[in-house]
N, C-alpha and C positions, 0 to 999 in steps of 0.2 A: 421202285420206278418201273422194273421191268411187267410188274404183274398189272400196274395200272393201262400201262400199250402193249396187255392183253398176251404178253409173252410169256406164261406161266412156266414154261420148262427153263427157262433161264431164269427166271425168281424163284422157282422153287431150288436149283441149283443153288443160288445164292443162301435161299433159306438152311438148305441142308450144312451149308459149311460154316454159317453162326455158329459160335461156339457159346454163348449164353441170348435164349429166345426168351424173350420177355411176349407181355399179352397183344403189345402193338403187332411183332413181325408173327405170332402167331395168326392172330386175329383179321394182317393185309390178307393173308394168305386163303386162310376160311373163309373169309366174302369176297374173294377176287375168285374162286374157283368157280362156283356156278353162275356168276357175271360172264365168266368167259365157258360157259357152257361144259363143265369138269365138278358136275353136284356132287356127286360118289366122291371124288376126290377130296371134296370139302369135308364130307364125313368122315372119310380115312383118315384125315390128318386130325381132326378134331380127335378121333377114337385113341391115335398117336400122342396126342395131346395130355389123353387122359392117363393112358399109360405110362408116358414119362413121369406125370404127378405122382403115379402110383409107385414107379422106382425110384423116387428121390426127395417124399415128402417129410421124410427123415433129415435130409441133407439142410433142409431149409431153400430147396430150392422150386416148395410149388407154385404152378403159373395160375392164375385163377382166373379162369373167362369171364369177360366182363357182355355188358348188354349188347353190343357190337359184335362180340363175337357171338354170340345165340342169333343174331338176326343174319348171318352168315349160314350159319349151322340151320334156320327153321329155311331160308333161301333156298338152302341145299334139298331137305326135305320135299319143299314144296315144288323145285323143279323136276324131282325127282319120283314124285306122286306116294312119297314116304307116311300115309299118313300118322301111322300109330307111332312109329320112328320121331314123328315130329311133336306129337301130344306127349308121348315121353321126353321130350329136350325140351317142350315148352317147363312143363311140371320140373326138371331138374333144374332150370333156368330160376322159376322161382322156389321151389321147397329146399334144395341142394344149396343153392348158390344166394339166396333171396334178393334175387333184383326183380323188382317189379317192373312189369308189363308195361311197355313205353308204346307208341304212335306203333313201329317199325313192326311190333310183335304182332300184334294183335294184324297188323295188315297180312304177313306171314301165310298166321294160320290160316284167314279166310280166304287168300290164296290156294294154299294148301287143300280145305276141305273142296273148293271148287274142284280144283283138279283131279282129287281123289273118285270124287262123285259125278262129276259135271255140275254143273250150273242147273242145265235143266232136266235133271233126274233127281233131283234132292227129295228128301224123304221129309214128312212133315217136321221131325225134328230138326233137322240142316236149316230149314226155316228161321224156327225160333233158336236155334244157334246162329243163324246170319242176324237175326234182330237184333240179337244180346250183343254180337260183336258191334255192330253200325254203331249201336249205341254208347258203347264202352268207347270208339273212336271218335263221337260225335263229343264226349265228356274231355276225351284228348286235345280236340281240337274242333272249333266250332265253325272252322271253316269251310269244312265237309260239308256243312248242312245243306247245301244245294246243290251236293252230288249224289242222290239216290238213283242213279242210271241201274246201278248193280242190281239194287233191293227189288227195284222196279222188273226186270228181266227176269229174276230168281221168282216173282211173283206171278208175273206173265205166264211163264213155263210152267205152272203148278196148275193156268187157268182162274188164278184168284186175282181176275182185273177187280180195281179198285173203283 
């Protein structure tokens, strides 16, 4: 509750003094950090995450990041202007982990590549990577179809009116 009203050093207090973290309080914890503007923080603890797995997957005690926590984790990246950071947790997200790319991801990255690049400095390829994504979100969900604002602007800025 505390990390939902944005009070993250009392939820994180709280987090630390669990004594068994499952994927839920790890996972409030990864998306509540760059919501409350603390991205790095998000990846620390993710990085935290994975090293606990690593001491204790023996035990039978690994946590296994579910699609919520990655959209946490690409969040953090993308506030963060992580990009290669982020293509690597996308890729671990599904070849490591295999959960496939949902609505949340795919918004992430192109997020992500925006800030990396700008919107309007993108290089021909950023292009036909922003198509491939619209498209791949438009396959998600068909309700997008009459938000091309973004595509529109990204096309502007190239000079390629339509």
């Amino acid at each position: 509750m505390y990390v939902k009203c944005g009070d993250v050093v009392k939820a994180k207090d709280v987090f630390d003094k669990l004594k068994k973290k499952d994927v839920p309080c790890w996972t409030s914890m990864i998306v509540e950090y760059p919501i409350n503007g603390q991205a790095e923080e998000a990846l620390r603890l993710f990085a935290a995450l994975e090293e606990e797995n690593k001491s204790c997957s023996h035990k039978g005690c690994f946590v296994v990041p579910n699609h919520v926590t990655f959209i946490g984790v690409l969040m953090a990246c993308s506030h963060s202007g992580m990009l290669q950071e982020g293509k690597r947790y996308f890729r671990m997200m599904t070849e490591v982990f295999g959960i496939k790319p949902r609505l949340p991801h795919y918004g992430c990255m192109v997020d992500l590549f925006c800030r990396d690049v700008g919107c309007y400095k993108m290089h021909t390829w950023y292009l036909d990577l922003a198509s491939i994504a619209r498209n791949k979100l438009l396959e998600l969900d068909q309700s997008l179809a009459g938000d091309d604002a973004v595509m529109s602007n990204i096309y502007a800025a190239k000079g390629m009116w339509a």
